[in-house]
N, CA, C and O atoms as a GROMACS GRO file, in nm:
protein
  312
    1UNK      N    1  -1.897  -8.509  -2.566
    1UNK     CA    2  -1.999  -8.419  -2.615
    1UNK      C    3  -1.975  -8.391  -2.763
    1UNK      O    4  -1.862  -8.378  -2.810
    2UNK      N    5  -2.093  -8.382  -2.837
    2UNK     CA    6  -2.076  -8.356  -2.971
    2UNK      C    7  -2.104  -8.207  -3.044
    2UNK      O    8  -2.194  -8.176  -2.965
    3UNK      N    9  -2.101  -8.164  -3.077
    3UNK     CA   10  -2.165  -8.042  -3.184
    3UNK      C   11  -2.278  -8.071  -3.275
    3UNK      O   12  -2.262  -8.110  -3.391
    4UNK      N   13  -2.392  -8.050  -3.220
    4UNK     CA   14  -2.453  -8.053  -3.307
    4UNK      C   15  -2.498  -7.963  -3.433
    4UNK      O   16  -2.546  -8.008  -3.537
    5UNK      N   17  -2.478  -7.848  -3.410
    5UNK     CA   18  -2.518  -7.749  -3.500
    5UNK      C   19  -2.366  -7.711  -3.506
    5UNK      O   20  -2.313  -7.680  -3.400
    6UNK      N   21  -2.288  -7.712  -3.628
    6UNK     CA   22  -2.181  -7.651  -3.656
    6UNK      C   23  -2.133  -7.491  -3.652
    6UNK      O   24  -2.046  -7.424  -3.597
    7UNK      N   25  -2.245  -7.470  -3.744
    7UNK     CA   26  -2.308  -7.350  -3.820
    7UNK      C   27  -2.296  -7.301  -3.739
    7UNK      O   28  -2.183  -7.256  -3.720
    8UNK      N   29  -2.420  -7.268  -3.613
    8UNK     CA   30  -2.453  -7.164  -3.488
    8UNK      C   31  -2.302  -7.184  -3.408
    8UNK      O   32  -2.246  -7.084  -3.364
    9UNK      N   33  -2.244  -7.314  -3.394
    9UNK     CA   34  -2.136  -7.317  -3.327
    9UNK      C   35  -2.025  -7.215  -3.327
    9UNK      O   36  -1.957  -7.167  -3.237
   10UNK      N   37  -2.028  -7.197  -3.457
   10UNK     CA   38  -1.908  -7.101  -3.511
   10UNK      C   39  -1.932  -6.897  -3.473
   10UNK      O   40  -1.870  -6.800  -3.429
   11UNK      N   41  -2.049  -6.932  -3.522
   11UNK     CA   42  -2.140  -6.832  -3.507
   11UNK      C   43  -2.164  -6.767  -3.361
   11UNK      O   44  -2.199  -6.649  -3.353
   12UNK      N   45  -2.153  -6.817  -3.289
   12UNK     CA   46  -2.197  -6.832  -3.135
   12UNK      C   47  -2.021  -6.780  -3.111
   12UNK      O   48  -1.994  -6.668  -3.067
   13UNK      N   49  -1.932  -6.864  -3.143
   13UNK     CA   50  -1.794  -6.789  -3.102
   13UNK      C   51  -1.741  -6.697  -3.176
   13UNK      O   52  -1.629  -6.663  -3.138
   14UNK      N   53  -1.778  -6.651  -3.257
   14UNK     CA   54  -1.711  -6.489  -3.363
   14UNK      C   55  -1.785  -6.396  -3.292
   14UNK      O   56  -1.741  -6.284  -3.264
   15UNK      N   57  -1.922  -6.446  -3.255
   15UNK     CA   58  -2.009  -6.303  -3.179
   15UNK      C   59  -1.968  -6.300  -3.020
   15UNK      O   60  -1.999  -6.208  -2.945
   16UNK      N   61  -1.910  -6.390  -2.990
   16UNK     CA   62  -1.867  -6.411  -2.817
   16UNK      C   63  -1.730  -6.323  -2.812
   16UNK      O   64  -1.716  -6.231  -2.730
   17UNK      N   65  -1.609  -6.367  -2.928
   17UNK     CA   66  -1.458  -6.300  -2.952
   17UNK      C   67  -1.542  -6.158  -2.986
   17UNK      O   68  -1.459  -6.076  -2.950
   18UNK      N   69  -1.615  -6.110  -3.015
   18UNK     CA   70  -1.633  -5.974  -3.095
   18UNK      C   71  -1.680  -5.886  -2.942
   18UNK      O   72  -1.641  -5.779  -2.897
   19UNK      N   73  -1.757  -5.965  -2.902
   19UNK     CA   74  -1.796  -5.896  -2.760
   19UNK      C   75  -1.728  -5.901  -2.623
   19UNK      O   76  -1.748  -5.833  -2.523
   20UNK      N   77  -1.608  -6.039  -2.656
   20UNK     CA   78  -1.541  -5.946  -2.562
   20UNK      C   79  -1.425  -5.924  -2.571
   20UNK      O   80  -1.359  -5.947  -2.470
   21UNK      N   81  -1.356  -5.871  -2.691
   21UNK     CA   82  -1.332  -5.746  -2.759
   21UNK      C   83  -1.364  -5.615  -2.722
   21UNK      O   84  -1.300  -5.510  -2.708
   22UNK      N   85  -1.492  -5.653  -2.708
   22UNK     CA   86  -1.582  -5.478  -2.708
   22UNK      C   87  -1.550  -5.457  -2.500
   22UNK      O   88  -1.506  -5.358  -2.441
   23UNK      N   89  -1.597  -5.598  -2.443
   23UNK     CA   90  -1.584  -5.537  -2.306
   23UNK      C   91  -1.434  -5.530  -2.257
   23UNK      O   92  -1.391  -5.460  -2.166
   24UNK      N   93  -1.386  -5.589  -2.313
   24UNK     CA   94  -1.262  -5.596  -2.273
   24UNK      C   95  -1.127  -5.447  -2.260
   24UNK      O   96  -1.041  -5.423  -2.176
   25UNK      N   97  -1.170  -5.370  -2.398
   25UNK     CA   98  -1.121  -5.283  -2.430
   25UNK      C   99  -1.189  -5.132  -2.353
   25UNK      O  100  -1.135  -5.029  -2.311
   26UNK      N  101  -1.316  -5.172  -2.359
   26UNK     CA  102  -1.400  -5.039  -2.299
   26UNK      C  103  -1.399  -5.013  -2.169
   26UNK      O  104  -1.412  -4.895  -2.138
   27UNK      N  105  -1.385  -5.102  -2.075
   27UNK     CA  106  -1.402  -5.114  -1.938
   27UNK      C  107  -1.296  -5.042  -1.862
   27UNK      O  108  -1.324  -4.979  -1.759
   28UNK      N  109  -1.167  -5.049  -1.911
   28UNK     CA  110  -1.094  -4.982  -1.812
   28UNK      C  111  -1.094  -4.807  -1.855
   28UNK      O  112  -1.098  -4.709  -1.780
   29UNK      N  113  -1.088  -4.813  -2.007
   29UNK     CA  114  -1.155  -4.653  -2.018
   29UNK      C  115  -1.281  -4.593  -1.940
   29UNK      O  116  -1.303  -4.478  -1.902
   30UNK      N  117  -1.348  -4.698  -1.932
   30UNK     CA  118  -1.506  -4.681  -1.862
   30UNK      C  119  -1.492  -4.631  -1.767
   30UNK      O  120  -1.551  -4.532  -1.724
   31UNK      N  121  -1.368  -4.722  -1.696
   31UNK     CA  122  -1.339  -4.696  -1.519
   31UNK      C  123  -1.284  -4.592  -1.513
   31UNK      O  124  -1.329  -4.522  -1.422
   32UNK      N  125  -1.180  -4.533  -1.590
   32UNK     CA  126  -1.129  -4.408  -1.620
   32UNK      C  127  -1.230  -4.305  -1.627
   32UNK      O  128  -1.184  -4.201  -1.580
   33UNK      N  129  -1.339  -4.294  -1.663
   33UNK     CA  130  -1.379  -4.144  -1.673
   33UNK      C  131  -1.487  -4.157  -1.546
   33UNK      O  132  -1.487  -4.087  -1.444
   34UNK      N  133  -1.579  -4.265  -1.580
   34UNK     CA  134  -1.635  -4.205  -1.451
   34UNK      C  135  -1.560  -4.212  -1.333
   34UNK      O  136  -1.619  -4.172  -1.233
   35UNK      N  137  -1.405  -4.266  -1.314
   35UNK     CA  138  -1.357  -4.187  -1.170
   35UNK      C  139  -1.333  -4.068  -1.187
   35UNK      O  140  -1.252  -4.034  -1.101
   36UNK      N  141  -1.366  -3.968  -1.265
   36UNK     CA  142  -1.346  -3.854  -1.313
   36UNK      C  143  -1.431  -3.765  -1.237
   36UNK      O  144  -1.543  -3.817  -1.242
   37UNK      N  145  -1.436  -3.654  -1.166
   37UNK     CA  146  -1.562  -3.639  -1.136
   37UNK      C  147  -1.540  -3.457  -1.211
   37UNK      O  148  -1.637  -3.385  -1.188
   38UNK      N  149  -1.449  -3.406  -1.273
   38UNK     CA  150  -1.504  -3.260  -1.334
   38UNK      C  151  -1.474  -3.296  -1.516
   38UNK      O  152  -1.397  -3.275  -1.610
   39UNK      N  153  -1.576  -3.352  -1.483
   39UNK     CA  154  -1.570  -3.372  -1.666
   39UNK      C  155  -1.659  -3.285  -1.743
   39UNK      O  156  -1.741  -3.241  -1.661
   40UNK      N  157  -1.674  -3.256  -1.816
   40UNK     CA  158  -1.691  -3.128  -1.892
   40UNK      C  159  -1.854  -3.185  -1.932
   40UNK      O  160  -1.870  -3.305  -1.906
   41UNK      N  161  -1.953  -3.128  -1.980
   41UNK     CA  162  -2.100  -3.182  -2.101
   41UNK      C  163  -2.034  -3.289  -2.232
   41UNK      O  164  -2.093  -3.393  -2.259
   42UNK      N  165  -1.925  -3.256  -2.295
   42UNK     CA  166  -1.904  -3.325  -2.412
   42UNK      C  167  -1.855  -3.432  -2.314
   42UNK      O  168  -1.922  -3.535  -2.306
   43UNK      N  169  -1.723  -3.416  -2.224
   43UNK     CA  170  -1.739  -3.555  -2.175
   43UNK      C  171  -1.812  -3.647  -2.092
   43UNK      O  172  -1.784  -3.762  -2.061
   44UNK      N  173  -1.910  -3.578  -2.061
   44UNK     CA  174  -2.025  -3.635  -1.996
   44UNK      C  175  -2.092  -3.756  -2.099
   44UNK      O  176  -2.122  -3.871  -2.070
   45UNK      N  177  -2.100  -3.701  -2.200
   45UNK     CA  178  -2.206  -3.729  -2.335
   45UNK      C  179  -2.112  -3.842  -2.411
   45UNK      O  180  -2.172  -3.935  -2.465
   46UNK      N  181  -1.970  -3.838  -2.416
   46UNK     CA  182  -1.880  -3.959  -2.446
   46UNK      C  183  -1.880  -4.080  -2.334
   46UNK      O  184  -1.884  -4.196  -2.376
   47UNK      N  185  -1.878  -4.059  -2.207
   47UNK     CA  186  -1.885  -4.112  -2.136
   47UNK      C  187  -2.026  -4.207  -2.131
   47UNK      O  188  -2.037  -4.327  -2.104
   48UNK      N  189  -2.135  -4.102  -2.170
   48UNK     CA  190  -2.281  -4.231  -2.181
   48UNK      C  191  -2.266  -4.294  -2.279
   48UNK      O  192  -2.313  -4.406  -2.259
   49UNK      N  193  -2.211  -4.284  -2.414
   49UNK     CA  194  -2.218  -4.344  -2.559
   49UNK      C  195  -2.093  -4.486  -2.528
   49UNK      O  196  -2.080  -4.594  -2.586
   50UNK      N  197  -2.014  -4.421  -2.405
   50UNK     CA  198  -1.946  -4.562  -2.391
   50UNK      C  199  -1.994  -4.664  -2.299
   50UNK      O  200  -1.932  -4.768  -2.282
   51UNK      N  201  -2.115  -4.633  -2.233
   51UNK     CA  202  -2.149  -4.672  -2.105
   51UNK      C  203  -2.266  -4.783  -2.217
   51UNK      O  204  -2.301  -4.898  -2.190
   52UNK      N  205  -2.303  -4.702  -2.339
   52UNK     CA  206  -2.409  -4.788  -2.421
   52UNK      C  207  -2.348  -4.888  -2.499
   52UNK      O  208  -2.417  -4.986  -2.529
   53UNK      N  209  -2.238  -4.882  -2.535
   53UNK     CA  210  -2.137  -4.981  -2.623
   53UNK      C  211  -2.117  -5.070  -2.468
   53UNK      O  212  -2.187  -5.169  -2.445
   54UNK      N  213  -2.034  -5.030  -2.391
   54UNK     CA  214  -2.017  -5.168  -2.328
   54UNK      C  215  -2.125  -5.231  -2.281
   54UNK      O  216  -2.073  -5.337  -2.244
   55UNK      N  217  -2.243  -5.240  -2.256
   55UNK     CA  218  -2.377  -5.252  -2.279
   55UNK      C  219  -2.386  -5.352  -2.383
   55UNK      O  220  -2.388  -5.473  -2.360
   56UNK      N  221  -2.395  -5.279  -2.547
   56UNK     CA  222  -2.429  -5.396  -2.670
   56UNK      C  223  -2.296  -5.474  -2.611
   56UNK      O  224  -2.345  -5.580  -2.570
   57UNK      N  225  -2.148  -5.478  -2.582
   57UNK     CA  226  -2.042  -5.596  -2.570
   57UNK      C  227  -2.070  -5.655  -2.488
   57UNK      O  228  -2.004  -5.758  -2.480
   58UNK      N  229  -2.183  -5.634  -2.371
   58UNK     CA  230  -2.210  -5.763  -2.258
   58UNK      C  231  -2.335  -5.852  -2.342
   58UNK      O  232  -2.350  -5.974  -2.343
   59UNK      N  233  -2.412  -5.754  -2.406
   59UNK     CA  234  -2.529  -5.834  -2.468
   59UNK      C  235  -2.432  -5.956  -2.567
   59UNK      O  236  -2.426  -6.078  -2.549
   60UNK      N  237  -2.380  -5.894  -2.647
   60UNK     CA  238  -2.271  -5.972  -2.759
   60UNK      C  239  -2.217  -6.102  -2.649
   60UNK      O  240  -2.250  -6.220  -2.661
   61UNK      N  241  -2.159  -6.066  -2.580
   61UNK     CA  242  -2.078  -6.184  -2.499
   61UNK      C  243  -2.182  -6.285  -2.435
   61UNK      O  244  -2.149  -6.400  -2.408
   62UNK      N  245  -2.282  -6.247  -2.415
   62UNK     CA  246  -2.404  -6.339  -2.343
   62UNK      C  247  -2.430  -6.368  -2.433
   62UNK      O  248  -2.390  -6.484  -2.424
   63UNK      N  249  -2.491  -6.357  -2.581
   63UNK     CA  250  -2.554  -6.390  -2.687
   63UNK      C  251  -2.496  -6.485  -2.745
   63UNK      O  252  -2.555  -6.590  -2.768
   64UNK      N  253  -2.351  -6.462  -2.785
   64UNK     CA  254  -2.226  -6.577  -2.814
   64UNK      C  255  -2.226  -6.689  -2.723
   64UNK      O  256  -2.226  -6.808  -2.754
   65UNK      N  257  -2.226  -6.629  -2.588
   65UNK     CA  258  -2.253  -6.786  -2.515
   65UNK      C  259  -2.305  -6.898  -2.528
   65UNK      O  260  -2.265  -7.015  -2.533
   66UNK      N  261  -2.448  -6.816  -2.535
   66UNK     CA  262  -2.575  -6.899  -2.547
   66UNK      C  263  -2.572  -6.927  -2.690
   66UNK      O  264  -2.630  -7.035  -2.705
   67UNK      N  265  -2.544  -6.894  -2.771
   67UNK     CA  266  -2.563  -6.979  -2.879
   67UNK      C  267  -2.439  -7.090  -2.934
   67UNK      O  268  -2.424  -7.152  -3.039
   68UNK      N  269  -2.359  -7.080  -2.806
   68UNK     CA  270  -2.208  -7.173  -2.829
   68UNK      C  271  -2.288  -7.307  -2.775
   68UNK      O  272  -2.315  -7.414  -2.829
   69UNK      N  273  -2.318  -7.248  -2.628
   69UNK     CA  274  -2.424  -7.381  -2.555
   69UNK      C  275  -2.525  -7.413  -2.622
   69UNK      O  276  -2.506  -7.528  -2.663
   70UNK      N  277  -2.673  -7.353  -2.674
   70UNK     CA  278  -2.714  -7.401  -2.783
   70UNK      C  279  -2.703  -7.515  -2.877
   70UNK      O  280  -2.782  -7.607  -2.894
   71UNK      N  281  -2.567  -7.487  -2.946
   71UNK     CA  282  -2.555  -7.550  -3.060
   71UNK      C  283  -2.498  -7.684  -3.015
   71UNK      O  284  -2.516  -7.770  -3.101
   72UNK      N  285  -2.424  -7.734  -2.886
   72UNK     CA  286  -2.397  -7.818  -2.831
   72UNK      C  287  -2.516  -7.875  -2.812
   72UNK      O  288  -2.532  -7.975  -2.882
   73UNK      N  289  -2.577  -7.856  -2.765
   73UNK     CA  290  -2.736  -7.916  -2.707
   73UNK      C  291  -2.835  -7.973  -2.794
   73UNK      O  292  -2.910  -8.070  -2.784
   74UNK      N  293  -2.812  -7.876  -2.894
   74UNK     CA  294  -2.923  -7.855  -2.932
   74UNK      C  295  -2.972  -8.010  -3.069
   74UNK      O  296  -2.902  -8.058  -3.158
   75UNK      N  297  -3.126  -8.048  -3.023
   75UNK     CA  298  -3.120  -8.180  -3.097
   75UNK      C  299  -3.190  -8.118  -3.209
   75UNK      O  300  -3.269  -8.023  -3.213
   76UNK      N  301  -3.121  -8.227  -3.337
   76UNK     CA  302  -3.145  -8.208  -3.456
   76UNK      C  303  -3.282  -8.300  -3.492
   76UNK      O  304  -3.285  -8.406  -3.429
   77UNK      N  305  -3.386  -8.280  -3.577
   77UNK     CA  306  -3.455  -8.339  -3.629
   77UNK      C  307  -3.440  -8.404  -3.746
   77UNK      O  308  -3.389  -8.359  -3.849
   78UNK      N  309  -3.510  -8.570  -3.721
   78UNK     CA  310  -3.512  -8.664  -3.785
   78UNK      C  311  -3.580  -8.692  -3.906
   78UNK      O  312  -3.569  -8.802  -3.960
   0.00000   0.00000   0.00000
Protein backbone atom coordinates (compact mmCIF):
# COMPACT_ATOMS: atom_id res chain seq x y z
CA UNK A 1 0.00 0.00 0.00
CA UNK A 2 1.13 3.43 -0.80
CA UNK A 3 0.45 6.99 0.64
CA UNK A 4 -1.00 8.89 -1.38
CA UNK A 5 -1.57 12.15 0.17
CA UNK A 6 1.43 12.75 2.48
CA UNK A 7 0.25 15.98 3.72
CA UNK A 8 -3.35 14.72 5.16
CA UNK A 9 -1.27 11.60 6.15
CA UNK A 10 0.62 13.38 8.70
CA UNK A 11 -2.14 15.45 9.51
CA UNK A 12 -4.60 12.66 10.08
CA UNK A 13 -1.92 11.25 12.79
CA UNK A 14 -1.00 14.53 14.99
CA UNK A 15 -4.93 14.98 15.20
CA UNK A 16 -5.44 11.07 16.04
CA UNK A 17 -2.05 11.32 18.92
CA UNK A 18 -3.81 14.65 20.13
CA UNK A 19 -7.15 12.90 20.63
CA UNK A 20 -6.12 10.21 22.17
CA UNK A 21 -4.24 12.07 24.45
CA UNK A 22 -7.39 13.81 25.25
CA UNK A 23 -9.38 10.32 25.76
CA UNK A 24 -6.92 8.67 27.21
CA UNK A 25 -6.19 10.99 30.09
CA UNK A 26 -9.91 12.09 30.73
CA UNK A 27 -11.62 8.83 31.00
CA UNK A 28 -10.48 7.43 34.10
CA UNK A 29 -11.05 10.90 35.84
CA UNK A 30 -14.43 10.70 34.00
CA UNK A 31 -14.99 7.31 35.66
CA UNK A 32 -13.95 8.83 38.88
CA UNK A 33 -16.52 11.40 39.40
CA UNK A 34 -19.42 10.18 38.00
CA UNK A 35 -18.93 7.07 40.41
CA UNK A 36 -19.32 9.83 42.74
CA UNK A 37 -22.71 10.20 43.62
CA UNK A 38 -22.63 13.45 46.45
CA UNK A 39 -20.88 15.79 44.39
CA UNK A 40 -21.47 19.21 45.07
CA UNK A 41 -23.20 22.00 41.81
CA UNK A 42 -19.50 23.13 41.05
CA UNK A 43 -18.69 19.54 40.76
CA UNK A 44 -21.52 18.67 38.93
CA UNK A 45 -20.66 21.54 36.35
CA UNK A 46 -16.75 20.20 36.13
CA UNK A 47 -17.91 16.98 35.64
CA UNK A 48 -20.19 18.09 32.34
CA UNK A 49 -17.23 20.35 30.90
CA UNK A 50 -15.29 17.02 31.15
CA UNK A 51 -17.96 14.86 29.82
CA UNK A 52 -17.75 17.71 26.66
CA UNK A 53 -13.88 17.46 26.20
CA UNK A 54 -13.89 13.77 26.14
CA UNK A 55 -16.54 14.17 23.54
CA UNK A 56 -14.26 16.78 21.17
CA UNK A 57 -11.15 13.69 22.04
CA UNK A 58 -13.49 10.93 20.53
CA UNK A 59 -14.46 13.34 17.65
CA UNK A 60 -10.43 14.12 17.33
CA UNK A 61 -9.60 10.35 17.39
CA UNK A 62 -12.32 9.43 14.69
CA UNK A 63 -11.38 12.45 12.61
CA UNK A 64 -7.53 11.43 12.70
CA UNK A 65 -8.57 8.10 11.63
CA UNK A 66 -10.39 8.88 8.83
CA UNK A 67 -8.19 11.11 7.47
CA UNK A 68 -5.07 8.56 8.08
CA UNK A 69 -7.41 6.06 5.88
CA UNK A 70 -8.26 8.78 3.53
CA UNK A 71 -5.00 9.73 2.59
CA UNK A 72 -4.05 6.04 1.94
CA UNK A 73 -6.91 5.71 -0.46
CA UNK A 74 -7.31 8.44 -1.60
CA UNK A 75 -6.67 8.83 -5.67
CA UNK A 76 -4.80 11.65 -6.90
CA UNK A 77 -5.68 13.44 -10.12
CA UNK A 78 -4.04 13.28 -13.37
Amino acid sequence: MEIKDTRLFFIGIIILIIGLFVVIFDYSQLQLLENDYSLTSEEKEILFKMQIEFLIGNILLISGISMTIISIFKKLKD
